[in-house]
C-alpha positions as CSV (number, residue, x, y, z in Angstrom):
1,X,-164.2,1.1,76.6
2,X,-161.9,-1.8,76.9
3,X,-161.7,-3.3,80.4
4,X,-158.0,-3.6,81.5
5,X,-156.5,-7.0,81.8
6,X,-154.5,-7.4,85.1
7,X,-152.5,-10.5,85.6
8,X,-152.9,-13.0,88.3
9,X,-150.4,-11.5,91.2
10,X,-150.0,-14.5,93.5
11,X,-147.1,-16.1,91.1
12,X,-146.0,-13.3,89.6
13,X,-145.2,-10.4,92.8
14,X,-142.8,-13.0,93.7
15,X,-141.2,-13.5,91.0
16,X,-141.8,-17.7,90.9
17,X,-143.8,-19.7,88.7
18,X,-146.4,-21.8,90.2
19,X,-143.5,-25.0,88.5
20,X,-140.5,-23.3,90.4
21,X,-142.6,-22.7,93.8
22,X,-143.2,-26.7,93.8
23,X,-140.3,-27.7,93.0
24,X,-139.0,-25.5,96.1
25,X,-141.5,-26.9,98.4
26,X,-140.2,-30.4,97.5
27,X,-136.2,-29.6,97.6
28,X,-136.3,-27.7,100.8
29,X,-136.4,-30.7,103.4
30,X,-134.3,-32.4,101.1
31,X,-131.5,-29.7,101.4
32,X,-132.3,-29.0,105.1
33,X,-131.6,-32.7,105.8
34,X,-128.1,-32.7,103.7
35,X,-127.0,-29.6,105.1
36,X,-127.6,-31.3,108.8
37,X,-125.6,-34.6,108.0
38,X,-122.3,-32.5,106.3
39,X,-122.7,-30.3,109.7
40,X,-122.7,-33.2,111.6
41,X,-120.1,-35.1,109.8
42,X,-118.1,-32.0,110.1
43,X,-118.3,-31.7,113.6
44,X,-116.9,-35.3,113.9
45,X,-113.8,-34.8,111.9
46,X,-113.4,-31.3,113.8
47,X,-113.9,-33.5,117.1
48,X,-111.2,-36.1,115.7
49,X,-108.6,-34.1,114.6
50,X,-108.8,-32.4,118.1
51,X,-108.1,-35.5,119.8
52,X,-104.8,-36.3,117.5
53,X,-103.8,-33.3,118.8
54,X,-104.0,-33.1,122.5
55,X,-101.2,-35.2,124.1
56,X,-102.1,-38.5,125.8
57,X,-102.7,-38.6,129.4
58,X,-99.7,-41.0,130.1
59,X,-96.8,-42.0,127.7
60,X,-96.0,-45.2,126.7
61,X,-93.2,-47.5,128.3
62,X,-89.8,-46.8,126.5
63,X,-89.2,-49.9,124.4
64,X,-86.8,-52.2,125.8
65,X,-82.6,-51.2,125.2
66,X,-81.2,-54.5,123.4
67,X,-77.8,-53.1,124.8
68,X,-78.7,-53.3,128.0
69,X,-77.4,-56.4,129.3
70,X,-74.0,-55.7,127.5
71,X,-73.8,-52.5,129.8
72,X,-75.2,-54.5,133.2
73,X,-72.1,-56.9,132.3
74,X,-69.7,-54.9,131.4
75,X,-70.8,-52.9,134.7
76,X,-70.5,-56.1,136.8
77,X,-67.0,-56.9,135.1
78,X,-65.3,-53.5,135.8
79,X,-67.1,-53.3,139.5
80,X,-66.0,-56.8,140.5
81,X,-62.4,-55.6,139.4
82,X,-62.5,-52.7,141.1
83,X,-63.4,-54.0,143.9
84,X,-60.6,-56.0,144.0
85,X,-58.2,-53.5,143.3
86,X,-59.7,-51.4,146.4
87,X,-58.4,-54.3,148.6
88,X,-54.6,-54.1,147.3
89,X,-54.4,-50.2,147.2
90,X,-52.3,-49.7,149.9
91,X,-49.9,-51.8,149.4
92,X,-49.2,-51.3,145.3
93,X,-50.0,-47.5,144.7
94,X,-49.9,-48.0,140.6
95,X,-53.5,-49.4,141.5
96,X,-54.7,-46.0,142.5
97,X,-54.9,-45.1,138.8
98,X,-56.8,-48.0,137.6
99,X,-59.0,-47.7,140.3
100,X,-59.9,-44.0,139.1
101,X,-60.0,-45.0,135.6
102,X,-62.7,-48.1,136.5
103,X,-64.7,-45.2,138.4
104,X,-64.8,-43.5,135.6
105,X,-66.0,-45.7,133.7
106,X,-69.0,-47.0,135.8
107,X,-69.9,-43.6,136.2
108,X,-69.8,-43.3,132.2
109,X,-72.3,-46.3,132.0
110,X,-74.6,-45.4,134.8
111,X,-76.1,-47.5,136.9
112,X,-77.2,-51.4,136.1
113,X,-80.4,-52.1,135.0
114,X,-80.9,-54.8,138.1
115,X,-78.7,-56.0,141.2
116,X,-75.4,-57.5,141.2
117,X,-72.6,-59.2,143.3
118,X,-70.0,-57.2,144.3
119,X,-68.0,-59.8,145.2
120,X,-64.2,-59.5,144.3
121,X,-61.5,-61.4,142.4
122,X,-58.7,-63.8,143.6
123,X,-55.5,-62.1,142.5
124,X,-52.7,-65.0,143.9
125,X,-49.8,-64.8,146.1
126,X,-48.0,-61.8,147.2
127,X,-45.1,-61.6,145.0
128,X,-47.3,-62.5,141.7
129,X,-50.0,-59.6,142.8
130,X,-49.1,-56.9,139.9
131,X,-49.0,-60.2,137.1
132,X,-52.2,-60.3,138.6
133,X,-53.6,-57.3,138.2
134,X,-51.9,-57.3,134.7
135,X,-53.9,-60.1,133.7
136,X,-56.8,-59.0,134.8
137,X,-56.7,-55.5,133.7
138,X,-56.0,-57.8,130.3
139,X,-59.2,-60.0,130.3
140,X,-61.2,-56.9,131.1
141,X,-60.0,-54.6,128.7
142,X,-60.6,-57.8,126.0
143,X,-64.4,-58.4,127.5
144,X,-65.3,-54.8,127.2
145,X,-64.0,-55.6,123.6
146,X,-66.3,-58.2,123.2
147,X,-69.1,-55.8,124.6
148,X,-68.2,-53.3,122.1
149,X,-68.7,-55.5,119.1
150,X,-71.7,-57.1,120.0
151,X,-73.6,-53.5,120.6
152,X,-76.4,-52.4,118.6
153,X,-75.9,-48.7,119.3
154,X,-73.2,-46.9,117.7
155,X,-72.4,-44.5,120.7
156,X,-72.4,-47.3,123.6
157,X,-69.6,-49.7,121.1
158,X,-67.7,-46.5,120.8
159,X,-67.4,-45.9,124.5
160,X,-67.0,-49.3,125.3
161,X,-64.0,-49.7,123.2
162,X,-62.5,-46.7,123.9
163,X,-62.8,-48.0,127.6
164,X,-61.2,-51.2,126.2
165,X,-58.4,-48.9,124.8
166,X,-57.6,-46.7,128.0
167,X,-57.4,-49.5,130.3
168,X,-54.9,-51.4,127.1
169,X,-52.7,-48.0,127.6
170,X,-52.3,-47.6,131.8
171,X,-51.4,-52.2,131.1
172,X,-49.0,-51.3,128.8
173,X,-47.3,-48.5,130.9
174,X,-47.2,-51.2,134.0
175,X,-46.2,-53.9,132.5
């Protein structure tokens, strides 16, 4: 009788060769160790994405408005003015009106960036008081003018030359 041949199991009931179970030995820690660093190297770009998106505790300072000192001086030309009109009211009621309009306008450009005198203007004699107020209604209709070219923004030389323009209309009307 012929004695059966059985082949060794160890390699073959797992279904490696003794060259394949080697190599796996080997490769394992190798892989282990990759795996670990992409995990890791995920979890810090996971972590830094998260931060771009949560807002920051406290904004930053709006930059500085080039146009603001146009709008403190035009606000110190047209207050100074009004001012001055306030004291002549009673006596010339044409005033009235420019005196509403230069409210207007101050409210329009919102307060000034810093303090200011509120002193008034000398408007002359008594008989020369509306030539006064002409000319003065005159410079500061042309310095609101000169404001309105010299702006960067778009919006504040539109308003301050329409301002320019409405106080050139209520002149025109008293003179």
């Amino acid at each position: 009788m012929v004695a059966r041949v059985t082949p060794p199991t160890t390699a073959r009931a797992t279904g490696l060769s003794r060259r394949a179970a080697l190599r796996l030995s080997v490769l394992a820690p190798v892989a282990l160790a990759m795996t670990a660093c992409s995990a890791s190297e995920g979890r810090a770009r996971l972590d830094a994405a998260t931060d771009r998106l949560e807002a920051p505790k406290s904004t930053p300072p709006a930059p500085p408005n080039p146009d603001q000192p146009l709008v403190d001086e035009a606000i110190v030309a047209i207050d100074r003015l009004s001012a001055t009109l306030g004291t002549i009211r009673a006596q010339h009621p044409p005033v009235a009106d420019l005196i509403a309009l230069h409210q207007a306008h101050l409210k329009r450009l919102g307060p000034a960036s810093g303090p200011h005198s509120d002193g008034s203007l000398m408007l002359g004699g008594a008989p020369d008081v509306m030539t006064a107020v002409v000319a003065r209604e005159k410079d500061l209709a042309a310095t609101l003018a000169k404001l309105a070219a010299a702006a960067h923004d778009g919006d504040l030389a539109r308003l301050l030359a329409s301002m320019s323009a409405a106080i050139d209309q209520r002149v025109a009307v008293m003179a």
